[in-house]
C-alpha positions in Angstrom: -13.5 -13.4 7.8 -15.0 -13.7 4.9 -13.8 -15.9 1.7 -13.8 -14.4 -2.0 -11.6 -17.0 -4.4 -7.9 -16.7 -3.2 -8.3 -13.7 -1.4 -9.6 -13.4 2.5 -11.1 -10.6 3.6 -10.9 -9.3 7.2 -13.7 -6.9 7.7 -14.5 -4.7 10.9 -17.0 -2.2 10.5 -16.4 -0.5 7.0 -12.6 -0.8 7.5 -11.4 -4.0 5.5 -7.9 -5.7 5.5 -6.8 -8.1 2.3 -4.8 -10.9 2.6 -3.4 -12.2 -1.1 -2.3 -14.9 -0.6 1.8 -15.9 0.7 4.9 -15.3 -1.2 8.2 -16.9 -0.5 11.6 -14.7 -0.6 13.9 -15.7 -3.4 17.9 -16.4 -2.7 18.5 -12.8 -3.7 15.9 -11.1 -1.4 13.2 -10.9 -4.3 9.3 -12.0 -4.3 6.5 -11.9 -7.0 3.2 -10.0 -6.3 0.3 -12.1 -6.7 -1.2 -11.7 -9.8 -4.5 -10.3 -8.2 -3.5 -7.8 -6.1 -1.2 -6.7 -9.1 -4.6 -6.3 -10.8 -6.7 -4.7 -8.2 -3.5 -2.4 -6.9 -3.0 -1.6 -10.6 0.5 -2.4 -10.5 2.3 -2.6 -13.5 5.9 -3.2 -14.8 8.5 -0.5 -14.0 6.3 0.8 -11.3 8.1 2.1 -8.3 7.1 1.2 -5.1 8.0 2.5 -1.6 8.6 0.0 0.8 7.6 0.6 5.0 7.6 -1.2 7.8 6.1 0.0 11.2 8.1 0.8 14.3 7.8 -2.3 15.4 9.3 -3.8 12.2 7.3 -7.4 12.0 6.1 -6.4 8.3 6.1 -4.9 5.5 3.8 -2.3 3.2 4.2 -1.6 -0.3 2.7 1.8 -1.4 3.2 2.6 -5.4 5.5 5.7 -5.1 3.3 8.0 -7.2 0.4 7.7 -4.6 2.3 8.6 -1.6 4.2 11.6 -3.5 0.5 12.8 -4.2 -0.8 12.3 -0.8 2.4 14.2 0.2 1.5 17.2 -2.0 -1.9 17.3 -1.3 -0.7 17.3 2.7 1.6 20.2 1.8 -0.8 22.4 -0.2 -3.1 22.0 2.8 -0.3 23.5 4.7 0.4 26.5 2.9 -3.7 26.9 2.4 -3.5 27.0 6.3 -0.9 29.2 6.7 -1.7 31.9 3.8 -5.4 31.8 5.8 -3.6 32.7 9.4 -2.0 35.6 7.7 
């Protein structure tokens, strides 16, 4: 692991993991993304993110919205490229 200011890295090979920091949950289910991974993740005000969890449900992801409907498109363009090419 390696240590950069308040953020730890968890590197292996080129894949690499980032840990921001902890956040507590509020009385009405809310918590506050740390400023820096606001920055990094360019996450703004009114932003709307999607919220996952993997089948075995110990976590969560946050995904901005707008991303994932792109990589959703993109996924679905492929699609019909492939098909229109099998016809």
């Amino acid at each position: 692991m390696n240590y950069v200011k308040s953020v730890i890295i968890m590197s292996e090979g080129e894949e690499s993991s980032y840990i921001y920091g902890t956040v507590k949950v509020g009385d009405r289910g809310q918590i506050v993304i740390p400023s820096k991974a606001r920055k990094e993740l360019n996450i703004k005000p009114g932003d709307l993110l999607l919220v996952m969890a993997g089948k075995n449900r110990r976590g969560l992801a946050l995904v901005k919205a707008d991303l994932m409907r792109e990589f959703a498109n993109r996924i679905m363009h492929g699609l019909e490229d492939t098909k229109e090419e099998s016809e």
